[in-house]
N, C-alpha and C positions, 0 to 999 in steps of 0.2 A: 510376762510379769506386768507390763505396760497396760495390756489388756485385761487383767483381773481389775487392777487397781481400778481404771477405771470404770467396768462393771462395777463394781464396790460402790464408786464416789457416786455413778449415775442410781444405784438401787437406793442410798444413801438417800440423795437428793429426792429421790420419788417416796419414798417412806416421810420423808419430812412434810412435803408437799402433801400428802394426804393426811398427813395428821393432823398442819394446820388450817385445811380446809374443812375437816370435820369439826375440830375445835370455831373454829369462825362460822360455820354451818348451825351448830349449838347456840354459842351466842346469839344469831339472828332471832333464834328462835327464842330464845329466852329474853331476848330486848323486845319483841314484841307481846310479848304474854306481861312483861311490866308497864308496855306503854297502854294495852287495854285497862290494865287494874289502874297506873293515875288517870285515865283518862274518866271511869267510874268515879271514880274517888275525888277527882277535882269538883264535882258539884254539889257534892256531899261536904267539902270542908267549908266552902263559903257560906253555906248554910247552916253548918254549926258553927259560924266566926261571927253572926252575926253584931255584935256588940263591937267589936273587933272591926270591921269593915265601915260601921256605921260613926266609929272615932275616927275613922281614918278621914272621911269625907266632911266629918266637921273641921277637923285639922287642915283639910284645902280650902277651908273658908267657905265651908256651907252651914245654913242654920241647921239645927237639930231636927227637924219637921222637915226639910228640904232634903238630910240625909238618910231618914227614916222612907221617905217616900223613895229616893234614890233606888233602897236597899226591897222594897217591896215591887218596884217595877224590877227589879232584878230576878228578886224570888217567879216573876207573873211568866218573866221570857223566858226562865229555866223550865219550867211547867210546860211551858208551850211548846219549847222543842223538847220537851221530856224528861229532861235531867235529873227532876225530881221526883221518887216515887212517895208513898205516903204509905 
C-alpha cells in the first residue's frame, strides 16, 4: 500500500512538473512575441508624441527652438538606425 501511494505522489509530482513547464514554456514565448511588438511600437509613439515630448523639454528649461531642434535630431538618429519607416 506504501508503494502505490507513493507511485501516486511521485506520477502526481511528474504530471505537475510538466504542466508547469509547458505553461512557463508558453509564456517565454509569448513575453517574447510582446517584447518584439513594444519594441516596434516604441518609435513609433515618440514620433506620434511629438508636441508631447517637445513640452516636456521646455518644462526642463529649454527654449522652444532648442526643444524643437532637440526633437528633430531625435527624429534624424531614429532614421538612422532605422526606427523609422515612411
Amino acid at each position: 500500500m506504501a508503494g502505490y501511494i507513493t507511485k501516486l505522489i511521485l506520477a502526481t509530482s511528474v504530471a505537475t512538473l510538466l504542466l508547469v513547464s509547458v505553461k512557463t514554456y508558453q509564456q517565454t514565448k509569448q513575453i517574447a512575441q510582446l517584447q518584439k511588438q513594444v519594441s516596434k511600437k516604441s518609435s513609433q509613439v515618440i514620433a506620434l508624441d511629438g508636441k508631447r515630448l517637445i513640452d516636456k523639454f521646455m518644462r526642463d528649461g529649454s527654449t522652444q527652438g532648442e526643444s524643437m531642434e532637440a526633437f528633430a535630431l531625435l527624429i534624424k538618429m531614429m532614421e538612422d538606425e532605422g526606427g523609422i519607416n515612411y
